[in-house]
C-alpha positions as a LaTeX table, in Angstrom:
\begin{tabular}{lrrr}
\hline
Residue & $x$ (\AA) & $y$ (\AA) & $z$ (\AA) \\
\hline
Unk1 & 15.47 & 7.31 & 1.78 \\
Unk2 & 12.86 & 6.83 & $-0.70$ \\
Unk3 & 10.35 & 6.24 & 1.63 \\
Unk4 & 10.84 & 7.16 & 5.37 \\
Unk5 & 7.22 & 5.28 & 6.65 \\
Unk6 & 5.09 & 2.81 & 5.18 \\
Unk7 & 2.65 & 5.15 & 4.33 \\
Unk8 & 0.20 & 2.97 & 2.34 \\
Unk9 & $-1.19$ & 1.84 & 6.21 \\
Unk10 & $-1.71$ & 5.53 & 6.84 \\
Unk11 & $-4.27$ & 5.38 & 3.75 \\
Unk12 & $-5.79$ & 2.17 & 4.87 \\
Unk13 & $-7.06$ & 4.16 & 8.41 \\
Unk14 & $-8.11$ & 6.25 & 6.05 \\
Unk15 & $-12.49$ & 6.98 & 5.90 \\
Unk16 & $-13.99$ & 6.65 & 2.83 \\
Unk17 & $-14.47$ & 10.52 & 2.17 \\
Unk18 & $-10.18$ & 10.09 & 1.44 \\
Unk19 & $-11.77$ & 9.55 & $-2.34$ \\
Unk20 & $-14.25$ & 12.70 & $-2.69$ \\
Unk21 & $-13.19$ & 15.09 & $-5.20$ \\
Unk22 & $-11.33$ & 17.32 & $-3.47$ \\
Unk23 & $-8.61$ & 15.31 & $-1.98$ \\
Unk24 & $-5.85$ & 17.18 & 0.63 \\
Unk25 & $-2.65$ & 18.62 & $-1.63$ \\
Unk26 & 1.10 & 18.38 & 0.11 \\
Unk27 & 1.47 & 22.06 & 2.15 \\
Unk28 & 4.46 & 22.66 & $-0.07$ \\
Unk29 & 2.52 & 21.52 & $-3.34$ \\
Unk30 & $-0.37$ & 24.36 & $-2.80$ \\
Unk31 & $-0.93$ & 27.77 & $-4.07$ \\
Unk32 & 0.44 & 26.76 & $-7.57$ \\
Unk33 & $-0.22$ & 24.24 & $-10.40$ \\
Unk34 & 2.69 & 22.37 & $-10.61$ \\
Unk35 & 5.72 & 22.09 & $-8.17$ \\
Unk36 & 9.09 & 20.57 & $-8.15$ \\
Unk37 & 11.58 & 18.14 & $-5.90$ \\
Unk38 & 15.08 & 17.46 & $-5.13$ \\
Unk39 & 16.23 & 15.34 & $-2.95$ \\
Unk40 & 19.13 & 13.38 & $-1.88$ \\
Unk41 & 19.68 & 10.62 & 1.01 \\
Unk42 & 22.21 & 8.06 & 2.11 \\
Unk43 & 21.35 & 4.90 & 4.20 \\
Unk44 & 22.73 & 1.55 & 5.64 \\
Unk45 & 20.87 & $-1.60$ & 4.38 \\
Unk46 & 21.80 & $-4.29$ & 6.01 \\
Unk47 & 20.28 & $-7.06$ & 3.47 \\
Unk48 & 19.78 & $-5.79$ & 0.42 \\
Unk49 & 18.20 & $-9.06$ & $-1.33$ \\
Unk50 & 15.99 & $-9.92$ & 1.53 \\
Unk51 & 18.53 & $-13.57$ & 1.88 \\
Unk52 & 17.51 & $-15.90$ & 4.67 \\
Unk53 & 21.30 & $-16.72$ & 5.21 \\
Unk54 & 24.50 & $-14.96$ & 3.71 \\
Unk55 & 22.81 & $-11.35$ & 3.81 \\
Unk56 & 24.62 & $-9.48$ & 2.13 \\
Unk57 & 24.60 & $-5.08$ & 3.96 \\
Unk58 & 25.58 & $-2.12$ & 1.88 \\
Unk59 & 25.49 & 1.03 & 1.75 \\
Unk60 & 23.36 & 2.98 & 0.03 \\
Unk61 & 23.00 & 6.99 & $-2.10$ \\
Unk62 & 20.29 & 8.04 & $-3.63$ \\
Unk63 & 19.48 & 11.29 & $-5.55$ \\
Unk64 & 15.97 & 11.79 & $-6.84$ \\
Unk65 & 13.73 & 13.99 & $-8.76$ \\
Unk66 & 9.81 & 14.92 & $-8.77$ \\
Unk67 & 7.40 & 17.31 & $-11.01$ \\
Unk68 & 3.73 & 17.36 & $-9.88$ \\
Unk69 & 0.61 & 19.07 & $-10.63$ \\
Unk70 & $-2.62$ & 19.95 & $-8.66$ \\
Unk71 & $-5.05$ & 21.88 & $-9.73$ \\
Unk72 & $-8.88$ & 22.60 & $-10.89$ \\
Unk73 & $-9.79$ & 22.26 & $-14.26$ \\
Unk74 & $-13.35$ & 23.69 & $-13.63$ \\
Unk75 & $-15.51$ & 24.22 & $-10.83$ \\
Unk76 & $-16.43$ & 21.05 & $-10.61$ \\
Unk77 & $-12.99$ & 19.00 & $-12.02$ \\
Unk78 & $-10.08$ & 18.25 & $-10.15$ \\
Unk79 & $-6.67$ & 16.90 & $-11.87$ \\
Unk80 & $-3.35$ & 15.91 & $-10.83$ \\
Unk81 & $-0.34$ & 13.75 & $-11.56$ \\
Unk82 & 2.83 & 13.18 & $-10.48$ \\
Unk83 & 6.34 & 11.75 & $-11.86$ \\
Unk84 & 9.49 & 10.98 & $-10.05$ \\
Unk85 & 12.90 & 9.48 & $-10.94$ \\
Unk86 & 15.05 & 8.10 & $-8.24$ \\
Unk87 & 18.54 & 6.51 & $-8.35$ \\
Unk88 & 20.27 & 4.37 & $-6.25$ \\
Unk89 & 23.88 & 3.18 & $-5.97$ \\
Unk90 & 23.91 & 0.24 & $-3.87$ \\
Unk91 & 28.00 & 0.38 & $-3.14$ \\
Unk92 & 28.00 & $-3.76$ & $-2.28$ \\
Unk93 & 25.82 & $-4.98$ & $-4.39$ \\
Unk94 & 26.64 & $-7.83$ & $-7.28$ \\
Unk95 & 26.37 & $-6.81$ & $-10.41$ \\
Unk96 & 24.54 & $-3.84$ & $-11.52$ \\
Unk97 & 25.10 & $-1.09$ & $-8.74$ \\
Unk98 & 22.96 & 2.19 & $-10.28$ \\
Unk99 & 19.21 & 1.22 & $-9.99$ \\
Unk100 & 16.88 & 3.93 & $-11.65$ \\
Unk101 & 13.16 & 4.03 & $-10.48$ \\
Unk102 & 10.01 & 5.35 & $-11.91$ \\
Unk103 & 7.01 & 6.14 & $-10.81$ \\
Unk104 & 4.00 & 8.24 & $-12.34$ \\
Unk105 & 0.90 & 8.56 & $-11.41$ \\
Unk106 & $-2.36$ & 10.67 & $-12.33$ \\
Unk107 & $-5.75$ & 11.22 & $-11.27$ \\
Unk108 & $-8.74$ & 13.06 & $-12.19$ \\
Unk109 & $-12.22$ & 13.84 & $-10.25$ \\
Unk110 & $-15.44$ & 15.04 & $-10.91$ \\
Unk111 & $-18.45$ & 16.29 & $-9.08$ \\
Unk112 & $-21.62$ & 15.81 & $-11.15$ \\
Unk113 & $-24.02$ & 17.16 & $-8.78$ \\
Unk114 & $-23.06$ & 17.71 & $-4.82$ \\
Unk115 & $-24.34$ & 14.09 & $-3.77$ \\
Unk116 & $-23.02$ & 12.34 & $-7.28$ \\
Unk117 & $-19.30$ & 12.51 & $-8.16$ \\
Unk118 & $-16.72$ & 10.15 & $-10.34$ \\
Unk119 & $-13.02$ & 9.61 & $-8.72$ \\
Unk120 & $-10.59$ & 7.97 & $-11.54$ \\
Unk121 & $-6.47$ & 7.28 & $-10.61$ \\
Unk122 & $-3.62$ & 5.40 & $-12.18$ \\
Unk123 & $-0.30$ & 4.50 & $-11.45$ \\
Unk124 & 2.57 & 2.72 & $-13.14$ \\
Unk125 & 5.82 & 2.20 & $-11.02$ \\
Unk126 & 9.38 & 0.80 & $-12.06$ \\
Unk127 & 10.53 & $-0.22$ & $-8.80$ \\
Unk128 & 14.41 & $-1.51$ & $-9.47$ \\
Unk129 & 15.43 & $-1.57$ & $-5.45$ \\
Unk130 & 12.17 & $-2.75$ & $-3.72$ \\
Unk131 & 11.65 & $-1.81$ & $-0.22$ \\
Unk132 & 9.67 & $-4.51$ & 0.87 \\
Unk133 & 11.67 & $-7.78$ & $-0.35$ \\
Unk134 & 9.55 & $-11.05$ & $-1.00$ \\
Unk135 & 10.31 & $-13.74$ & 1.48 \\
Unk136 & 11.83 & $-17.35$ & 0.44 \\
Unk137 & 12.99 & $-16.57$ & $-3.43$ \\
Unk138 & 17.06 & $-17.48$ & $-4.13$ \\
Unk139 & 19.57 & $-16.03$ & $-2.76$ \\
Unk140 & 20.69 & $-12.67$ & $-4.28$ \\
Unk141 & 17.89 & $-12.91$ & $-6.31$ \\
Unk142 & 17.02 & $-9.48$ & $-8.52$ \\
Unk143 & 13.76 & $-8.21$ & $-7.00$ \\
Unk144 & 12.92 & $-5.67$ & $-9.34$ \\
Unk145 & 9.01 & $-5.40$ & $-10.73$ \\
Unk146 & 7.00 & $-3.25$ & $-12.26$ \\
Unk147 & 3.35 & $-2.35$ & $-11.29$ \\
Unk148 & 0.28 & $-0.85$ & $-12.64$ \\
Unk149 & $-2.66$ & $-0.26$ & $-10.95$ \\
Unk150 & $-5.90$ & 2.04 & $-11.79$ \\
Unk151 & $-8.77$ & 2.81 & $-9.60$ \\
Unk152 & $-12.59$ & 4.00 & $-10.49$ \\
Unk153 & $-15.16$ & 5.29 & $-7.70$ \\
Unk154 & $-18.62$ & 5.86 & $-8.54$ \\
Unk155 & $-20.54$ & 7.62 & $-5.99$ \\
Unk156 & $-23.86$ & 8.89 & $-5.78$ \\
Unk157 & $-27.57$ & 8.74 & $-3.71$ \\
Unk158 & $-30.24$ & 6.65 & $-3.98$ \\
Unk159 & $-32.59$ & 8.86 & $-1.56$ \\
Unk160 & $-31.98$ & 11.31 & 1.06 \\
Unk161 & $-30.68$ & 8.56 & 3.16 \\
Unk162 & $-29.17$ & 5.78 & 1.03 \\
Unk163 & $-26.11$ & 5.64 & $-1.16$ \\
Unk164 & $-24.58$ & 3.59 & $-3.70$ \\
Unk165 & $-20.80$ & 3.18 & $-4.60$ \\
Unk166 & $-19.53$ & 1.36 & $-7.27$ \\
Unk167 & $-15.52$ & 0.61 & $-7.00$ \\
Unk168 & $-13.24$ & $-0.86$ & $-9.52$ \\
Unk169 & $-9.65$ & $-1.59$ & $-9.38$ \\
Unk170 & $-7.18$ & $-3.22$ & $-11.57$ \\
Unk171 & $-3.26$ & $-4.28$ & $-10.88$ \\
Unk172 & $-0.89$ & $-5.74$ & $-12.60$ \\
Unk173 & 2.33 & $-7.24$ & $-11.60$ \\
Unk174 & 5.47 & $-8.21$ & $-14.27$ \\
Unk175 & 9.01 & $-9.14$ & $-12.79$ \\
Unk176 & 11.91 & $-8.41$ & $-14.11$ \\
Unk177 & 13.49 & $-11.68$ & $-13.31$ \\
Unk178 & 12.57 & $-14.72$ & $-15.42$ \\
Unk179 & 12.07 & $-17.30$ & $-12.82$ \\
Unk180 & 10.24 & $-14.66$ & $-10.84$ \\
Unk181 & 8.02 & $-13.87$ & $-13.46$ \\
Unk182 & 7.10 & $-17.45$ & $-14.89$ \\
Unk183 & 5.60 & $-17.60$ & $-11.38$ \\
Unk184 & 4.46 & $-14.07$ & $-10.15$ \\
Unk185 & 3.43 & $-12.39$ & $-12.96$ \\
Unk186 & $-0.17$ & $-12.04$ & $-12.84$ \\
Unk187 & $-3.57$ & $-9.75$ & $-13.24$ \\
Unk188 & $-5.89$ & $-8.72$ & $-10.74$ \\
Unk189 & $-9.58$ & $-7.19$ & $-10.94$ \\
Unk190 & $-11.79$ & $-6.34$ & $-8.27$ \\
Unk191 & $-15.00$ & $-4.96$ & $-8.55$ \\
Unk192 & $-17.50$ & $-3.90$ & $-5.76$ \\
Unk193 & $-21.24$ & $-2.81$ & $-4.74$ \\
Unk194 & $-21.57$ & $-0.77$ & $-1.74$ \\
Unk195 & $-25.05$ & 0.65 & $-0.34$ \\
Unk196 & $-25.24$ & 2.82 & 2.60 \\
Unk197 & $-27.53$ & 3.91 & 4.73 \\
Unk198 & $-27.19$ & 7.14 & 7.11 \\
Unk199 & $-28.86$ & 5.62 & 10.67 \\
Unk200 & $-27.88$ & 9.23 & 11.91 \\
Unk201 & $-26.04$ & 12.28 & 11.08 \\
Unk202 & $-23.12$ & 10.39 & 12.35 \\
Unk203 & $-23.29$ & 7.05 & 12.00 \\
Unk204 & $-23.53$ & 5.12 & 8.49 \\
Unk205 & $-24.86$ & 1.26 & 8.09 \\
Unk206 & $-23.04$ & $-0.36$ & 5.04 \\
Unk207 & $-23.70$ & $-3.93$ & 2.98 \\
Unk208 & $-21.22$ & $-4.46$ & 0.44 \\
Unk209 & $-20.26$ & $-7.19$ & $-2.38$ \\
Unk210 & $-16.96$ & $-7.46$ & $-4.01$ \\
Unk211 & $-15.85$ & $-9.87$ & $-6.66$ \\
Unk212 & $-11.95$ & $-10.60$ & $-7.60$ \\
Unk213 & $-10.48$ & $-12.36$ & $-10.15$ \\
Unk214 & $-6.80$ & $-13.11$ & $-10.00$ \\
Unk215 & $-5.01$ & $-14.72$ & $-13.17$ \\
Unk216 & $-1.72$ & $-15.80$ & $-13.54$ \\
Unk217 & 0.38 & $-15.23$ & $-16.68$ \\
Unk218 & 1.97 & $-18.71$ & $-17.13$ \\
Unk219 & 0.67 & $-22.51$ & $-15.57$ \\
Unk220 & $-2.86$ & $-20.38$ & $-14.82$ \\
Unk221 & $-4.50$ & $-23.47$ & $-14.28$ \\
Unk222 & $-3.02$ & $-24.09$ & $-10.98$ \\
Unk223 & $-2.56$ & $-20.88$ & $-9.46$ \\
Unk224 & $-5.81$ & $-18.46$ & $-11.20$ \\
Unk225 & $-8.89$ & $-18.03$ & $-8.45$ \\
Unk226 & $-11.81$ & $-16.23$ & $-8.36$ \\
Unk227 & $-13.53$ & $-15.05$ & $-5.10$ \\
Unk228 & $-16.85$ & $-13.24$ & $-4.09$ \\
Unk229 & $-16.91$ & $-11.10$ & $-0.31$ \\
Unk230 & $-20.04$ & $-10.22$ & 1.26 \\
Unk231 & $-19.93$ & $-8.10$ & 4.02 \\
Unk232 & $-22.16$ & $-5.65$ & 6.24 \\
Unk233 & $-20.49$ & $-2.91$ & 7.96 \\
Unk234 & $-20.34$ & 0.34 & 9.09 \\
Unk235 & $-18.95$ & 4.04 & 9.84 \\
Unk236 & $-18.95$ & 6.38 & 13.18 \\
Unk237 & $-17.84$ & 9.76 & 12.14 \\
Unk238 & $-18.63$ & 11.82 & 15.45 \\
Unk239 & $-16.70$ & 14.75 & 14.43 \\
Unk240 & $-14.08$ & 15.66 & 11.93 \\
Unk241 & $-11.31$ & 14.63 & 14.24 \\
Unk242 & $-12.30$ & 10.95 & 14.62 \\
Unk243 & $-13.43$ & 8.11 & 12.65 \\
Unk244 & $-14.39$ & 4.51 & 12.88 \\
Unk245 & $-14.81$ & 2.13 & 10.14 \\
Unk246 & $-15.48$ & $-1.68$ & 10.01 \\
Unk247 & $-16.46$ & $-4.57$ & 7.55 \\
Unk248 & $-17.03$ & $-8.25$ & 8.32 \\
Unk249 & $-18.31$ & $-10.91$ & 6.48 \\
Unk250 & $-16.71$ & $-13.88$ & 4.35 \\
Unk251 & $-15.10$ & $-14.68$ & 0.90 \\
Unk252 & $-16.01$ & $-17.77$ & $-1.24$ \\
Unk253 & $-12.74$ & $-18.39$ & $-2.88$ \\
Unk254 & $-12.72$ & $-21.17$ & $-5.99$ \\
Unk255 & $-9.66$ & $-22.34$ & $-7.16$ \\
Unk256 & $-8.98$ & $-23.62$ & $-10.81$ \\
Unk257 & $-6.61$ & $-26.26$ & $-9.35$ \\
Unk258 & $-7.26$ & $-27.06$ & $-5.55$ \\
Unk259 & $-10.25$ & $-27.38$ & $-3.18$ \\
Unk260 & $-11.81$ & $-24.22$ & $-2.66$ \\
Unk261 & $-12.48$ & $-22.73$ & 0.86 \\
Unk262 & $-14.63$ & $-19.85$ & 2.61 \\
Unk263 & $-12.99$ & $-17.84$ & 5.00 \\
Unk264 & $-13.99$ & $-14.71$ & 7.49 \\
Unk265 & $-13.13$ & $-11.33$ & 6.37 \\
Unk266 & $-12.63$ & $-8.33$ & 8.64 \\
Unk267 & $-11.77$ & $-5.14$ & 8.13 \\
Unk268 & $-11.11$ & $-2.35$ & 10.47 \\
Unk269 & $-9.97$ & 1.27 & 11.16 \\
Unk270 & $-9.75$ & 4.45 & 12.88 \\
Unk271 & $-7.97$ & 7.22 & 13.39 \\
Unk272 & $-8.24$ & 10.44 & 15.46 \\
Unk273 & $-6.46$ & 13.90 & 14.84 \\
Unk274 & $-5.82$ & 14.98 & 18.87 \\
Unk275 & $-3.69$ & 18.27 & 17.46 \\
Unk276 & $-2.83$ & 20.26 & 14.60 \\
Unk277 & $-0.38$ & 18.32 & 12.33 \\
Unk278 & $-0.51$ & 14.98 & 15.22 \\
Unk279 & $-2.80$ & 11.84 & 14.93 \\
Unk280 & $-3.22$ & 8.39 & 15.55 \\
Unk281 & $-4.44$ & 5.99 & 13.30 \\
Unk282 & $-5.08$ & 1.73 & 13.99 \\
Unk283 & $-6.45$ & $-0.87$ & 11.96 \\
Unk284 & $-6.78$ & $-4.88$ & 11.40 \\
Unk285 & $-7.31$ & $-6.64$ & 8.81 \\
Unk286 & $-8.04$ & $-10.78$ & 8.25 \\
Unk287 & $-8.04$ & $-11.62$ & 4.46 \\
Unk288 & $-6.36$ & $-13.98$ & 1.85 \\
Unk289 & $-2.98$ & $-12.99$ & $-0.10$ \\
Unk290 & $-1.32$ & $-14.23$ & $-3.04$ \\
Unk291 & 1.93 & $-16.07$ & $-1.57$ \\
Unk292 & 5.77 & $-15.28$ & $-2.90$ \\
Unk293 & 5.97 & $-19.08$ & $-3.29$ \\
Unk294 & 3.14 & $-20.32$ & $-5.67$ \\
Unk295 & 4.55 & $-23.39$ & $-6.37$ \\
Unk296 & 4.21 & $-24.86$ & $-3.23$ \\
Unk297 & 1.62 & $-22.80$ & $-1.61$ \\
Unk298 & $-1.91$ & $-21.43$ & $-2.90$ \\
Unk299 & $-2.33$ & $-19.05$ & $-0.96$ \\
Unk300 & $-1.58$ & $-16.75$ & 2.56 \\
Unk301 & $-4.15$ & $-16.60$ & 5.06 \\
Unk302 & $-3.22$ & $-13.54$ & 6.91 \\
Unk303 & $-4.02$ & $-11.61$ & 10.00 \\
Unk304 & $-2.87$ & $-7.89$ & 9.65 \\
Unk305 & $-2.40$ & $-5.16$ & 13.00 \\
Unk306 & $-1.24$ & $-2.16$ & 12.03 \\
Unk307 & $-0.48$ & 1.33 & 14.26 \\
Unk308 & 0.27 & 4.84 & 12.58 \\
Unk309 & 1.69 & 7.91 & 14.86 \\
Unk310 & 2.56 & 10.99 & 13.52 \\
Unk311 & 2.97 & 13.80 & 16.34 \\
Unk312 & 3.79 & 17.38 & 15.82 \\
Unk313 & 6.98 & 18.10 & 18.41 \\
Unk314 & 7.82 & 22.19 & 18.90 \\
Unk315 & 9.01 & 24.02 & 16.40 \\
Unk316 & 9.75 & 22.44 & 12.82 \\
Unk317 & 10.22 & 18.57 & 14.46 \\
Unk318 & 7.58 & 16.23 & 13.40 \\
Unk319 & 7.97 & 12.21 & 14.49 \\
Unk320 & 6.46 & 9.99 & 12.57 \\
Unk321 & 6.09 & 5.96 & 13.88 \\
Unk322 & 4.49 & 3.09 & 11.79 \\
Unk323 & 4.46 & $-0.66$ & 12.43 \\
Unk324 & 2.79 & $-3.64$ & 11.70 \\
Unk325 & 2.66 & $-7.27$ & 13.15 \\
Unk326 & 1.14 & $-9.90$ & 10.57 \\
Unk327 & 0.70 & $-13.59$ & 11.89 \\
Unk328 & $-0.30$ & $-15.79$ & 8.85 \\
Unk329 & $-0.40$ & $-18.90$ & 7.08 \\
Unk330 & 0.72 & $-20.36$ & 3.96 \\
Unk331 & $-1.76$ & $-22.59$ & 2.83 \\
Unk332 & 0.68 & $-25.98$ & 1.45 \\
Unk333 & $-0.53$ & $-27.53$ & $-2.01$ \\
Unk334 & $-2.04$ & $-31.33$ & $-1.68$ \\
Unk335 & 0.49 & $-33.60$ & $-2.05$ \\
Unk336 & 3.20 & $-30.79$ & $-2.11$ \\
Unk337 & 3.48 & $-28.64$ & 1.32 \\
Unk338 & 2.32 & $-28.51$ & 4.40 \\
Unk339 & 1.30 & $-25.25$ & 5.62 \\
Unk340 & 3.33 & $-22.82$ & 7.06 \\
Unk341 & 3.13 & $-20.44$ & 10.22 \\
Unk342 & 4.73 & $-17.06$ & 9.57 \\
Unk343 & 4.57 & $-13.63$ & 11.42 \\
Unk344 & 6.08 & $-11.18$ & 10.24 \\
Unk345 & 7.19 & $-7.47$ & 11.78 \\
Unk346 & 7.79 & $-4.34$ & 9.69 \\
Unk347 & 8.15 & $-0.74$ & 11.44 \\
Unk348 & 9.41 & 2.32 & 10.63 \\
Unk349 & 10.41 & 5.36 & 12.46 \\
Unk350 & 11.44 & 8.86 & 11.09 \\
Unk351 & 12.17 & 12.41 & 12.56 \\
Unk352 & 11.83 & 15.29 & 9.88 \\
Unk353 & 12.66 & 18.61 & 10.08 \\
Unk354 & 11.46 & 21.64 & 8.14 \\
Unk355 & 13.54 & 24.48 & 8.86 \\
Unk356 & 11.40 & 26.43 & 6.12 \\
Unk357 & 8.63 & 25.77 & 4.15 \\
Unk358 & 10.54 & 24.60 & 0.97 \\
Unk359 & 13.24 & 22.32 & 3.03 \\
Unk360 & 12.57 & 18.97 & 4.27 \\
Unk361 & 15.38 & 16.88 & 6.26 \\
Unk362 & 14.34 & 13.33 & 7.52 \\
Unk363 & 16.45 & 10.47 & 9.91 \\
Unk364 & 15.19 & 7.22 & 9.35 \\
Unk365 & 14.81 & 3.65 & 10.80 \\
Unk366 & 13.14 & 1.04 & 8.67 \\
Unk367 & 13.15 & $-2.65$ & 10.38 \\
Unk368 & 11.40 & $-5.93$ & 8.55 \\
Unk369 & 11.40 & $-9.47$ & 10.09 \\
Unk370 & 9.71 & $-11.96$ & 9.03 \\
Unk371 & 10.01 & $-15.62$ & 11.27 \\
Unk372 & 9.00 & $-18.64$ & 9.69 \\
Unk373 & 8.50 & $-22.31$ & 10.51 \\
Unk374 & 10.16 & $-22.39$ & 7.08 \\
Unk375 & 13.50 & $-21.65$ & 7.67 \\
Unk376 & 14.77 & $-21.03$ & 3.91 \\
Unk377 & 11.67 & $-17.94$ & 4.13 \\
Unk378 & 13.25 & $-16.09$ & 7.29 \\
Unk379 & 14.07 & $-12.48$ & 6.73 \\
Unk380 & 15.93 & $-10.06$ & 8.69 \\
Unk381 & 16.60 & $-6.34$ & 7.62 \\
Unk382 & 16.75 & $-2.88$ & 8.69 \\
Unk383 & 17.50 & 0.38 & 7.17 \\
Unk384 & 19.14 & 3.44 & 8.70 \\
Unk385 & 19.83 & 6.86 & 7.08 \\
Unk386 & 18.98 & 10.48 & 6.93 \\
Unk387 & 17.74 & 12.29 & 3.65 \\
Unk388 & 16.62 & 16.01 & 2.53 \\
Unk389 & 14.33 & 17.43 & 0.09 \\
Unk390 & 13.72 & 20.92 & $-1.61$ \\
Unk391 & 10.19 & 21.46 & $-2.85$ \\
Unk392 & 9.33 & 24.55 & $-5.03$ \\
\hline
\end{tabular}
């Protein structure tokens, strides 16, 4: 499958040090400059649109195709970037059956002085076969989007003791469907402050501002917002095997068109490596969303749990388990909707298999649910299916 865990939780457990310059390269990706991928999988998907009623299952092949490159431009400069092309033939699906997606990325970091370094990334993905659906949109409803999104890290001390970061990040979201994109097509910027403090070799004491701006392509008077998050912190490193991070405070959200609100915000993570190739990672998160349905909702208040396994069995067997439980809320326009009491349920499970170092084969189980006091925004899906790889 295209991908076999939700990985993007695995980077959220993730300490801060994930964005220093020298970030970890793919064990079949080192020892060279660039490196390339084949792969191939087939999979059941058992509703392919994401449809409350009438789902609609299919089977699904896939071949796909990867060139990446790692490597040091100086002593001090790190590059890489990545580009893959997948295909999928969805056998059942209406209409257009091949869907070809893109995705490229690149990224490039630099150390200044040992305590002062620059991290810069950017990605652009075609995604044609989503594999998270949006809940509550039409029935059989094309899905497709594309998505850009850079990052910028700034990161240097203040005194032997204190550090400053300063973050940026930019996404942008454009749907391929019309309806979808008169009301989901949209901008976001976030920008940040962090200072630090080391309390002990150990332990770090963190105060942080972040300011977002989110603004809507069409009708942006109703649905654009702007919100400021203060929040004090900290991280507990007590070895390189373990790590705790937190953040709590509030954001100040002010809508263009509807009563503005403040609302906690939490943030928090660990994760400890118990064995060589196995470790467990956990996390929660309370924040505000942008909602699939902006006409009648402004926003999603939600409440996020995630768990990440990944255990290294004998021999070449690695299992990997991922899931998440998110209870929210839809916040209902004035006058227009009520709000809404959702949870939703995503996990995935995988088994992979590297008979040698350049071959990769993978059984899968992806499962989402989402249950809503909304019936029309109910989702029920899982995916099935085994896939292989061959890095070189």
């Amino acid at each position: 499958m295209k991908t076999t865990l939700r990985t993007f939780l695995a980077a959220a457990a993730l300490p801060s040090i994930a964005l220093a310059v020298y970030a970890p390269i793919p064990e079949q990706e080192q020892g060279k400059a660039l490196s390339y991928r084949l792969g191939a999988s087939t999979y059941h998907d058992s509703n392919i649109f994401g449809g409350a009623t009438n789902e609609i299952d299919s089977m699904v092949y896939n071949v796909n195709a990867a060139i990446s490159y790692n490597g040091s431009v100086s002593d001090q400069t790190f590059a890489s970037g990545s580009y893959e092309i997948s295909n999928d033939h969805v056998a059942d699906r209406p209409g257009k059956q091949n869907l070809t997606s893109h995705s490229l990325s690149g990224r490039i970091a630099h150390s200044f002085a040992q305590d002062t370094n620059i991290d810069l990334s950017a990605a652009y993905n075609i995604a044609k076969n989503p594999q998270s659906l949006l809940a509550g949109v039409p029935l059989n409803t094309d899905q497709s989007f594309k998505r850009g999104q850079f990052d910028g890290r700034y990161t240097t001390a203040a005194g032997a003791k204190t550090g400053v970061v300063v973050k940026y990040r930019y996404i942008n979201f454009s749907y391929d469907n019309a309806a979808l994109a008169t009301d989901l097509d949209r901008d976001e910027n976030l920008a940040g402050l962090e200072l630090s403090y080391a309390y002990l070799p150990e332990t770090k004491l963190v105060a942080e501002y972040r300011h977002q701006t989110i603004g809507y392509d069409t009708a942006n008077a109703l649905k654009d917002k702007t919100s400021n998050y203060f929040m004090v912190g900290g991280d507990y490193n007590p070895g390189k095997d373990i790590m705790f991070s937190g953040r709590a405070g509030f954001e100040k959200r002010d809508r263009d068109n509807g009563s503005d609100t403040t609302a906690p915000y939490i943030e928090l993570s660990s994760r400890y490596a118990y064995a060589e190739g196995s470790f467990f990672a956990a996390g929660y998160v309370h924040t505000i969303e942008e909602p699939s349905d902006v006409d009648r909702f402004t926003d999603t208040q939600v409440n996020r749990l995630f768990v990440n396994l990944q255990h290294q069995l004998s021999g070449a067997f690695t299992f990997s388990g991922s899931i998440t439980y998110e209870p929210s809320e839809l916040q209902g326009r004035p006058g227009v909707n009520v709000d809404v009491e959702e949870k939703t349920t995503r996990l995935g499970l995988a088994l992979s298999w590297r008979p040698t170092k350049n071959w990769t084969v993978i059984g899968s189980y992806d499962y989402d649910d989402v249950n809503s006091d909304d019936v029309n925004r109910g989702q029920n899906r899982d995916r099935l299916g085994v896939s292989a790889r061959f890095t070189f």
